[in-house]
N, CA, C and O atoms as CSV, one atom per row, in Angstrom:
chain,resi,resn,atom,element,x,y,z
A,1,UNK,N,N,121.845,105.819,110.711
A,1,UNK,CA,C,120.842,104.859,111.151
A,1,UNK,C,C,121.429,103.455,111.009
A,1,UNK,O,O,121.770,102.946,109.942
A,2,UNK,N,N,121.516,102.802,112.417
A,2,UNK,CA,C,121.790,101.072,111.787
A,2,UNK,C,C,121.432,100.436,111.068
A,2,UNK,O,O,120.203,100.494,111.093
A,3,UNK,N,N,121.931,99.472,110.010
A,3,UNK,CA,C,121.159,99.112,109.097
A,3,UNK,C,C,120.284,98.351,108.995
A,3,UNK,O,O,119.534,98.305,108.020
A,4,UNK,N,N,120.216,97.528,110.101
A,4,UNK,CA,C,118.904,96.999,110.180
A,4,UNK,C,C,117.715,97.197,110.536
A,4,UNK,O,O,116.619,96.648,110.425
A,5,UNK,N,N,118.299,98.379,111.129
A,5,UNK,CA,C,116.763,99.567,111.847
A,5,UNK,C,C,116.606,99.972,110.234
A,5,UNK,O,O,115.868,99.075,109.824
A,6,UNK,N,N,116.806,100.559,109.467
A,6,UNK,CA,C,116.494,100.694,108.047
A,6,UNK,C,C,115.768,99.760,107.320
A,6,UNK,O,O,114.778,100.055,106.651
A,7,UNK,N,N,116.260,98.565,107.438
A,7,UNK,CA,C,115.851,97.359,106.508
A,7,UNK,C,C,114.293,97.112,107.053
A,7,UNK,O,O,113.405,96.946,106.217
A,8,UNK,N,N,114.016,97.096,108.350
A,8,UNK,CA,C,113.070,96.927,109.117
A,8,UNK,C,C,111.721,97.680,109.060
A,8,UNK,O,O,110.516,97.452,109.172
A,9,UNK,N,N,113.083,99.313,108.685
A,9,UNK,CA,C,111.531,100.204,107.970
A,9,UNK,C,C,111.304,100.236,107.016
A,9,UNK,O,O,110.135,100.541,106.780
A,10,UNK,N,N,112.066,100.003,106.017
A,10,UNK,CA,C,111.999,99.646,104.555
A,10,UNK,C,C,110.823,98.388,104.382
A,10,UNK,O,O,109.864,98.565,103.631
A,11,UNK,N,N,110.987,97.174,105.111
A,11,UNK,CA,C,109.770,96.225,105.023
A,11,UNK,C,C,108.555,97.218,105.715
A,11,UNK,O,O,107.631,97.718,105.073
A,12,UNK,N,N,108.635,97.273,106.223
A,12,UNK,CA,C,107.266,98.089,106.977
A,12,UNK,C,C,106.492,99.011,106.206
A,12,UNK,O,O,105.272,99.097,106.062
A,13,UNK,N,N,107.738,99.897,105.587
A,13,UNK,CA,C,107.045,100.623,104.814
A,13,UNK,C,C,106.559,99.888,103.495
A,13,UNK,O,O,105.365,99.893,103.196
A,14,UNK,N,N,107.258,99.425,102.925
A,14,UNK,CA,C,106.600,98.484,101.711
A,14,UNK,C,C,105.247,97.885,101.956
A,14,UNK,O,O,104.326,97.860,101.139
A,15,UNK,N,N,105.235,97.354,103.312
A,15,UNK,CA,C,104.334,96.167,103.915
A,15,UNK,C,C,102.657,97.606,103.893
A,15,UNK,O,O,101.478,97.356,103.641
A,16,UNK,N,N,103.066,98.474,104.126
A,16,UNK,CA,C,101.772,99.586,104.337
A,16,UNK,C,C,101.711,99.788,102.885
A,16,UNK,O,O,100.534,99.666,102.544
A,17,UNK,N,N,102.520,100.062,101.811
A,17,UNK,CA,C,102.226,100.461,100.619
A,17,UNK,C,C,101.443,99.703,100.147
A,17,UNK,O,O,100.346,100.045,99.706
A,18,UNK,N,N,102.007,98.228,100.171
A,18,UNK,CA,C,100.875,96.952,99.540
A,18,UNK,C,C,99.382,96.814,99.950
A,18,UNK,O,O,98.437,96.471,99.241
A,19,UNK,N,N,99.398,97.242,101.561
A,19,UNK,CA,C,98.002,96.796,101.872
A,19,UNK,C,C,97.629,98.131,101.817
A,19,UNK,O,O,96.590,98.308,102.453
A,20,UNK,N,N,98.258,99.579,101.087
A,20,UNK,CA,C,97.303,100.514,100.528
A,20,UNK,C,C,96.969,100.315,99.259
A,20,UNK,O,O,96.111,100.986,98.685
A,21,UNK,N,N,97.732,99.221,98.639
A,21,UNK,CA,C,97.532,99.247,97.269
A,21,UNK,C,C,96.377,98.388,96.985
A,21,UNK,O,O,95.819,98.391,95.888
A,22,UNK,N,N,95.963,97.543,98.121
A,22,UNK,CA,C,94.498,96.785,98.137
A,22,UNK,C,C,93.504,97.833,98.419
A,22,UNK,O,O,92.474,97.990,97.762
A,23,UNK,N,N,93.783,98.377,99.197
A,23,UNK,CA,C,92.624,99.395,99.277
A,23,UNK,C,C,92.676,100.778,98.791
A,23,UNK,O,O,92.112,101.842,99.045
A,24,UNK,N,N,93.551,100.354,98.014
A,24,UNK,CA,C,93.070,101.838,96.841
A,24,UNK,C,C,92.288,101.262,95.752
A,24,UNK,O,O,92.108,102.023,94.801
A,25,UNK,N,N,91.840,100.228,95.679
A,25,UNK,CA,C,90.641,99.314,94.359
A,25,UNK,C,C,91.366,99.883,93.235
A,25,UNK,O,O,90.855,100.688,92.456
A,26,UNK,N,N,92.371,99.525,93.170
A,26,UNK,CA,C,93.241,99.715,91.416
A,26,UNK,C,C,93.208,101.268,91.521
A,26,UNK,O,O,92.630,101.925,90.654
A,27,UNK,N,N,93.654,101.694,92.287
A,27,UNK,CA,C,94.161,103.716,92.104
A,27,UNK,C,C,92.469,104.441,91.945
A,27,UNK,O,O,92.206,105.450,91.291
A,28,UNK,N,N,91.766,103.842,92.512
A,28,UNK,CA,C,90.426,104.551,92.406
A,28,UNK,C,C,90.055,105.307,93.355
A,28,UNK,O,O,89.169,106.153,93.237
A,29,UNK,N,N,90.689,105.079,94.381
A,29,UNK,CA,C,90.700,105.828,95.659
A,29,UNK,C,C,91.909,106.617,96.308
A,29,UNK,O,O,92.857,106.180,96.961
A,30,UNK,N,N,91.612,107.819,95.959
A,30,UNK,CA,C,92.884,108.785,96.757
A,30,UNK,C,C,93.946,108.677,97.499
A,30,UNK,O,O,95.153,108.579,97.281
A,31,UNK,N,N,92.906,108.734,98.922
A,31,UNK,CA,C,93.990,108.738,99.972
A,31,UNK,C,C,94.758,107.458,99.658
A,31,UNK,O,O,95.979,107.600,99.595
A,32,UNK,N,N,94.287,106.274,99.456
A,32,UNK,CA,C,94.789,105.073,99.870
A,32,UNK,C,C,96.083,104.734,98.552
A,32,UNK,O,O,96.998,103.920,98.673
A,33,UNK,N,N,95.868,105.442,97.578
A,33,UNK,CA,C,96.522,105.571,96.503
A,33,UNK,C,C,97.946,107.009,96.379
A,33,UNK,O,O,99.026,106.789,95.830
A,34,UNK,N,N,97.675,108.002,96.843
A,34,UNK,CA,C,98.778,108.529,97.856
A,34,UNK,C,C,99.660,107.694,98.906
A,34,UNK,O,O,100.870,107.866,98.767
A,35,UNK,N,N,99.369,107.045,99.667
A,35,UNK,CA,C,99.794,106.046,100.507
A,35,UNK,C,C,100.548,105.323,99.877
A,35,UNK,O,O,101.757,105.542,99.960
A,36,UNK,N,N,99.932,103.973,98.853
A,36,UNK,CA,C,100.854,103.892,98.136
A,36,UNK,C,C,102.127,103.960,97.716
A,36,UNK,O,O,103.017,103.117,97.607
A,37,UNK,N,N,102.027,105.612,97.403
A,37,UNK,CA,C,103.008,106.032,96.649
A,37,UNK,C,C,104.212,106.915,97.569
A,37,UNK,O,O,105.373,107.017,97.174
A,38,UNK,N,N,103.692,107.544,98.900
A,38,UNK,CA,C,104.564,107.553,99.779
A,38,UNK,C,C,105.121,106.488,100.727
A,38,UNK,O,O,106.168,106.563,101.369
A,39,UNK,N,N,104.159,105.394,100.700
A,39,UNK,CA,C,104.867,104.647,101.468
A,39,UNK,C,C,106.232,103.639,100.567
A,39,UNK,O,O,107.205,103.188,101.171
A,40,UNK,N,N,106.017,103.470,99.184
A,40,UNK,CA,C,106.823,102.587,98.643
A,40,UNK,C,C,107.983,103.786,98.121
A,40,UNK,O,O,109.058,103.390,97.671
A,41,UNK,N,N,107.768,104.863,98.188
A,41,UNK,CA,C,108.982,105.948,98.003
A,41,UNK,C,C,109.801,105.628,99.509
A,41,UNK,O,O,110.989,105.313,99.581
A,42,UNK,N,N,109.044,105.760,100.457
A,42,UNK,CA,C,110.041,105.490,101.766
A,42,UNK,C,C,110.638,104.469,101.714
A,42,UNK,O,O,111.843,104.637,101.903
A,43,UNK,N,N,110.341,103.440,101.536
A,43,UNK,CA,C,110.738,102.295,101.433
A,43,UNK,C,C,111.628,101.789,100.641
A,43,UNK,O,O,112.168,100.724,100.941
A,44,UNK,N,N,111.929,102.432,99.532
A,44,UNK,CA,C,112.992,102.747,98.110
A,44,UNK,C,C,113.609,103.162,99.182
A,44,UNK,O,O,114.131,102.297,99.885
A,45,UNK,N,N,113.725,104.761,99.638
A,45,UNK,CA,C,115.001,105.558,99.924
A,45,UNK,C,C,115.597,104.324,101.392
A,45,UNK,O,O,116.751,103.920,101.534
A,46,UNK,N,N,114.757,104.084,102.015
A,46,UNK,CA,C,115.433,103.755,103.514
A,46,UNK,C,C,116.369,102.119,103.001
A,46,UNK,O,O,117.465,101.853,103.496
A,47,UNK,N,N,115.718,101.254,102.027
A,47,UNK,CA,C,116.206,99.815,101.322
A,47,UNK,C,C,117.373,100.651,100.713
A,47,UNK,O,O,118.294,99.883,100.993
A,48,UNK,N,N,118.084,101.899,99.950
A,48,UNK,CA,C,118.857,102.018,99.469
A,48,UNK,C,C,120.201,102.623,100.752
A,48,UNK,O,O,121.402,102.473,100.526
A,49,UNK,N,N,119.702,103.232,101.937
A,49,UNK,CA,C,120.502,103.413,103.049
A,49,UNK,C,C,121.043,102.049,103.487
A,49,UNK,O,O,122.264,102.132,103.621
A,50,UNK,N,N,120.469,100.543,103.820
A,50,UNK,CA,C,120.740,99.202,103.455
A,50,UNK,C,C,121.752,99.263,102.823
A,50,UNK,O,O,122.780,99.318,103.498
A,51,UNK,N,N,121.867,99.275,101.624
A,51,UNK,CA,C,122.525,98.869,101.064
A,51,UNK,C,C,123.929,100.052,100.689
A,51,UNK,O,O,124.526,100.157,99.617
A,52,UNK,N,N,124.139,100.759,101.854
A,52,UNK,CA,C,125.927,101.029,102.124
A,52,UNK,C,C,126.535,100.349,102.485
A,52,UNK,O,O,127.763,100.430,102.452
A,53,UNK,N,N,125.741,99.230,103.066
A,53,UNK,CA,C,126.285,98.718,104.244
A,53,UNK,C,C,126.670,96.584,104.052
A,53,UNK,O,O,127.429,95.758,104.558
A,54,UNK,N,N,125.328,96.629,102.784
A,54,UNK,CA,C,124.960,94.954,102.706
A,54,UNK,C,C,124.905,94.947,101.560
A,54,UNK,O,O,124.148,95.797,101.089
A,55,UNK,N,N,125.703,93.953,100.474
A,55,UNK,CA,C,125.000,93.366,99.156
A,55,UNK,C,C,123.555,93.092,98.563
A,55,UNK,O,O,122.616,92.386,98.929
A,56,UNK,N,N,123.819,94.142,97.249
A,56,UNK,CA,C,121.823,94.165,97.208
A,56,UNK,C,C,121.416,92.928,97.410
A,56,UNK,O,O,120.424,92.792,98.127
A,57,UNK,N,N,122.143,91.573,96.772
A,57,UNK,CA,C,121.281,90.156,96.610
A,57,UNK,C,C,120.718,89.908,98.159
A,57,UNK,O,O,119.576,89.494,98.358
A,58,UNK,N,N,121.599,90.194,99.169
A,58,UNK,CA,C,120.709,90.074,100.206
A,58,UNK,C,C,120.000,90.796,101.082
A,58,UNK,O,O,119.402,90.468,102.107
A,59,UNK,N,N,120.194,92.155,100.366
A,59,UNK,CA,C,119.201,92.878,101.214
A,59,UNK,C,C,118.099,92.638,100.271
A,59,UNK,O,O,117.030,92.670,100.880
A,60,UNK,N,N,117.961,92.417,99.063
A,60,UNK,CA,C,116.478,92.339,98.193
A,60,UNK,C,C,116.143,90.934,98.765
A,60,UNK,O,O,114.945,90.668,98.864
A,61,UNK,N,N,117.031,90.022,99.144
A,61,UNK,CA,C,116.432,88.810,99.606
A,61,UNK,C,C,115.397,88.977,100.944
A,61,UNK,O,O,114.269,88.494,101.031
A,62,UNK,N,N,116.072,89.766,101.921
A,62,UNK,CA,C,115.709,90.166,103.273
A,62,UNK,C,C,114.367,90.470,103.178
A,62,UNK,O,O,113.379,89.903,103.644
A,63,UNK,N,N,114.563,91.998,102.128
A,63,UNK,CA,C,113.445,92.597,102.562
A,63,UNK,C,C,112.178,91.934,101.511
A,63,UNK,O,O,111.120,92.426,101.902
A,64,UNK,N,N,111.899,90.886,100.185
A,64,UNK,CA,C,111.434,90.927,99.820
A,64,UNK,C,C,110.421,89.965,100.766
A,64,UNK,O,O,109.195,90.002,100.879
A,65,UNK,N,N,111.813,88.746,101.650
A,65,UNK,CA,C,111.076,87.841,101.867
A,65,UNK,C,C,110.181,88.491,103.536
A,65,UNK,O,O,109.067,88.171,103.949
A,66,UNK,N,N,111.003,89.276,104.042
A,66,UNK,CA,C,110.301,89.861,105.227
A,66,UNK,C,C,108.580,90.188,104.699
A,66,UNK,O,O,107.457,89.954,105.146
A,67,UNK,N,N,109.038,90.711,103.762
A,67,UNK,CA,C,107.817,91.844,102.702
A,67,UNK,C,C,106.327,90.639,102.444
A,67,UNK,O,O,105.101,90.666,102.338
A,68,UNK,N,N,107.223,89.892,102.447
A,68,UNK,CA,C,106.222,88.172,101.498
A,68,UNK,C,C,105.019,87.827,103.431
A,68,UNK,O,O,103.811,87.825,103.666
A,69,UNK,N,N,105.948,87.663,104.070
A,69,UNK,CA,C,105.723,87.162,105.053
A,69,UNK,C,C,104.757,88.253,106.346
A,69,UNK,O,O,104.131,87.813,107.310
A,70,UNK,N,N,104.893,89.515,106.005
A,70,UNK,CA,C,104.050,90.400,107.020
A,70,UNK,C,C,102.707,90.891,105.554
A,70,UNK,O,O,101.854,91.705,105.907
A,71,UNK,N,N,102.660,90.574,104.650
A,71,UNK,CA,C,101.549,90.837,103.642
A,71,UNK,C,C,100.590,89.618,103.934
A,71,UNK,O,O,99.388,89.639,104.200
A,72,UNK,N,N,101.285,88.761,103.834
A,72,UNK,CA,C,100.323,87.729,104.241
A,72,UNK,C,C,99.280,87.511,105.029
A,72,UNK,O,O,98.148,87.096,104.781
A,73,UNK,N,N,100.029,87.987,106.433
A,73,UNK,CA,C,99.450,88.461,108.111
A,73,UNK,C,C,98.761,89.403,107.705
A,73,UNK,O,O,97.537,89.293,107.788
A,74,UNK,N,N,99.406,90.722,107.093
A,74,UNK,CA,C,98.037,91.655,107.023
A,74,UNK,C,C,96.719,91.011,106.029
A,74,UNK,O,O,95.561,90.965,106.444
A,75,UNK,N,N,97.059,90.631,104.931
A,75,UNK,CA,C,95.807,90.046,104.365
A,75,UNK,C,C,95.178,89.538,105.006
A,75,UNK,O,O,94.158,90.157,105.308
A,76,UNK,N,N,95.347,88.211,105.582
A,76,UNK,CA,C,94.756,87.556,106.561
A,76,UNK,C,C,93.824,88.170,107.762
A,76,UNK,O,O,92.684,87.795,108.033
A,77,UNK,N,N,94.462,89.047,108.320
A,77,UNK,CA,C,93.609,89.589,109.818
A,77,UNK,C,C,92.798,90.787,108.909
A,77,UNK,O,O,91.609,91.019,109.129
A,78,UNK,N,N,93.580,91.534,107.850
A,78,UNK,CA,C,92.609,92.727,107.312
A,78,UNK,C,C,91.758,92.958,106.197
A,78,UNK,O,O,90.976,93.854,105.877
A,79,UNK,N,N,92.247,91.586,105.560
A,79,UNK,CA,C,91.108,91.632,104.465
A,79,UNK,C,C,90.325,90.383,104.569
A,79,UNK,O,O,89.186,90.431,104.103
A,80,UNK,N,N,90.750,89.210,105.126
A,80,UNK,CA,C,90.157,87.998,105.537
A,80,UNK,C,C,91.035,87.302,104.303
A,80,UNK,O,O,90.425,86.715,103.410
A,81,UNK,N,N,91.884,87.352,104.293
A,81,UNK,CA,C,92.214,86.157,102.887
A,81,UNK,C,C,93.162,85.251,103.539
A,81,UNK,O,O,94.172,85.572,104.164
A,82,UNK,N,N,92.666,83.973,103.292
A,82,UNK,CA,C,92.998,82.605,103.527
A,82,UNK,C,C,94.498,82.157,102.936
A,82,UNK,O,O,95.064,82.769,102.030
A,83,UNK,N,N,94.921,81.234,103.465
A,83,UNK,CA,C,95.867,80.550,102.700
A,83,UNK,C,C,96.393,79.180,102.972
A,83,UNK,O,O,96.825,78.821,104.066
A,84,UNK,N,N,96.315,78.322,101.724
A,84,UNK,CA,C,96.275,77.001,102.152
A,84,UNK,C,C,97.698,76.301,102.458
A,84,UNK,O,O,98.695,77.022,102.493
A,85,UNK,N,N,97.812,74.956,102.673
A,85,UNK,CA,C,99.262,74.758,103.554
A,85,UNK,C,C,100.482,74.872,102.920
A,85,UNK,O,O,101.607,75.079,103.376
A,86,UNK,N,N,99.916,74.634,101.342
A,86,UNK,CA,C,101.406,74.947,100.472
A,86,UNK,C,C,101.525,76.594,100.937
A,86,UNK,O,O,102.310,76.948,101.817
A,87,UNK,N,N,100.764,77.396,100.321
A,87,UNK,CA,C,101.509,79.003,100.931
A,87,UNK,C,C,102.143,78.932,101.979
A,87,UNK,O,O,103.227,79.495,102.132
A,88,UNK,N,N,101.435,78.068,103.063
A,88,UNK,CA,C,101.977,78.284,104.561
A,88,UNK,C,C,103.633,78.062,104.314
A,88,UNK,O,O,104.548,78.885,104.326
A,89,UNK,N,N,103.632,76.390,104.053
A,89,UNK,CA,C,104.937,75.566,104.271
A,89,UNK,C,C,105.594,76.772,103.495
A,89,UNK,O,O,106.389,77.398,104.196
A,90,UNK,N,N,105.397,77.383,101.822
A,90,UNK,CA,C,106.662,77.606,101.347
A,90,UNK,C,C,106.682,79.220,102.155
A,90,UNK,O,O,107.898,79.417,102.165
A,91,UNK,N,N,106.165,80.241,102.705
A,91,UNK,CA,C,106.147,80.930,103.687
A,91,UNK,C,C,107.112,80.457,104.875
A,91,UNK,O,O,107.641,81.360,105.524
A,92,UNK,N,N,107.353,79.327,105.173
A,92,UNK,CA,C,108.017,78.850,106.000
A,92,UNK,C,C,109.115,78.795,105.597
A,92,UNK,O,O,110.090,79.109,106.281
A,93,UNK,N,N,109.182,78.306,104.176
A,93,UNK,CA,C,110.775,78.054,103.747
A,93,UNK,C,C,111.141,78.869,103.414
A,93,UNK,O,O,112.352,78.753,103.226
A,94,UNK,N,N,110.758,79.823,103.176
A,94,UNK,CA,C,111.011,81.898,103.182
A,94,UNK,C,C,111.648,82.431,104.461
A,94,UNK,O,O,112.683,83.080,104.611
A,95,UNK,N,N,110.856,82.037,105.241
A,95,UNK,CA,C,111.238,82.176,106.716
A,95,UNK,C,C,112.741,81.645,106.953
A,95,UNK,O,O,113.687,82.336,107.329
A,96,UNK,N,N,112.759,80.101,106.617
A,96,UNK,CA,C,114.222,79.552,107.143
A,96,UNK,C,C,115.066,80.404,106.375
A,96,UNK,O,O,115.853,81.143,106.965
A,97,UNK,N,N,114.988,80.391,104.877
A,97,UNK,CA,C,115.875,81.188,103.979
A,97,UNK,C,C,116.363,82.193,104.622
A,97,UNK,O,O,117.592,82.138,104.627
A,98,UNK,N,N,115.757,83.494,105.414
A,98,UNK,CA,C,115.900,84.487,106.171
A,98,UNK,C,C,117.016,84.161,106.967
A,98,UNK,O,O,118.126,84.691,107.024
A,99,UNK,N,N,116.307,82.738,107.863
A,99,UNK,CA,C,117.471,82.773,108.890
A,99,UNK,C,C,119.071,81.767,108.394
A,99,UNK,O,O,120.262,81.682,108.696
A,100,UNK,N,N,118.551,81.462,107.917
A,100,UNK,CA,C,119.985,80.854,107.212
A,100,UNK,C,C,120.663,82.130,106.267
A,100,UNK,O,O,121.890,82.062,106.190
A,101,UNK,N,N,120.363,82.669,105.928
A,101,UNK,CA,C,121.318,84.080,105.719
A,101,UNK,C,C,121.680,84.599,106.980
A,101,UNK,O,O,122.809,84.472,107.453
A,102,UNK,N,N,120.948,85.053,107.413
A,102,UNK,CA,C,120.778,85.706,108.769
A,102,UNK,C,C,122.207,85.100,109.861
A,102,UNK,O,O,123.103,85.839,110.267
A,103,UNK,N,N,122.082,83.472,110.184
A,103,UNK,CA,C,123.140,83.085,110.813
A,103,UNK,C,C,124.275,82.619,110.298
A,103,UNK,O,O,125.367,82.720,110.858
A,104,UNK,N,N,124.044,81.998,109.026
A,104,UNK,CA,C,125.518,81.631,108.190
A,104,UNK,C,C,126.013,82.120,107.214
A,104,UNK,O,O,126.999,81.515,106.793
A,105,UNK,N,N,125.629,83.235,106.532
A,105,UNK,CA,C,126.068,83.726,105.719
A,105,UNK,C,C,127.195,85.046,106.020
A,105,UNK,O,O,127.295,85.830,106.964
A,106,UNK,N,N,127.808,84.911,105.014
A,106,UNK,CA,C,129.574,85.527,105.616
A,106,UNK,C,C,129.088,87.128,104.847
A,106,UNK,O,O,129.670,88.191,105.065
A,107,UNK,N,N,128.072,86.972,104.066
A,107,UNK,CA,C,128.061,88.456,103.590
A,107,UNK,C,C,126.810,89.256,103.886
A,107,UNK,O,O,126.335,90.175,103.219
A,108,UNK,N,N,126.267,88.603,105.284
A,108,UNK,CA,C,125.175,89.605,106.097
A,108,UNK,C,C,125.808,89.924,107.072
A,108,UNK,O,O,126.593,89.148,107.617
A,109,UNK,N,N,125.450,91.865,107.725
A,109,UNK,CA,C,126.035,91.440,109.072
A,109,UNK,C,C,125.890,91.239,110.334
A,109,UNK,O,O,124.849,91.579,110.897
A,110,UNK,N,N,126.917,90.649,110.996
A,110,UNK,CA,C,126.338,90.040,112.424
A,110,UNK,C,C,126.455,90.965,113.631
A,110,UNK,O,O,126.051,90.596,114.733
């Protein structure tokens, strides 16, 4: 699997574990608490296929900040939670961080 098709499901999958982990109300609820726990197991194994390929510091950078940045969006549209302009801006500077690895860094790859 390419590794960024990995890294991609690795956030994704993390990104479903978290917003099962809101709606499992602290492990009180089953299904959503299974979820959880398969989705952040996928997300372990596919982040460790990543990293044959990329230095953990930046694949944990990648995927945490990918991870930071699609939780947000889901909170927002699925649970209604707000966020004021500091989250935004430093969300943003998460964002550049991404791409400044992304285009200048000699130990991601291109």
């Amino acid at each position: 699997m390419p590794v960024y098709i990995s890294l991609v499901l690795a956030v994704i999958a993390e990104t479903i574990g978290t917003t099962a982990l809101q709606a499992s109300q602290q492990f009180t609820r089953l299904w959503p608490s299974v979820l959880v726990v398969l989705a952040y197991g996928a997300s372990f194994y596919l982040l460790s296929m990543t990293l044959r390929s990329m230095p953990v510091g930046v694949v944990y950078a990648l995927w945490s900040g990918m991870g930071i940045v699609f939780i947000a969006l889901i909170a927002f549209i699925v649970f209604g939670q707000k966020l004021d302009l500091a989250a935004l801006l430093g969300m943003g500077m998460i964002m550049g961080g991404i791409i400044v690895i992304q285009v200048f860094s000699k130990t991601s790859l291109h």
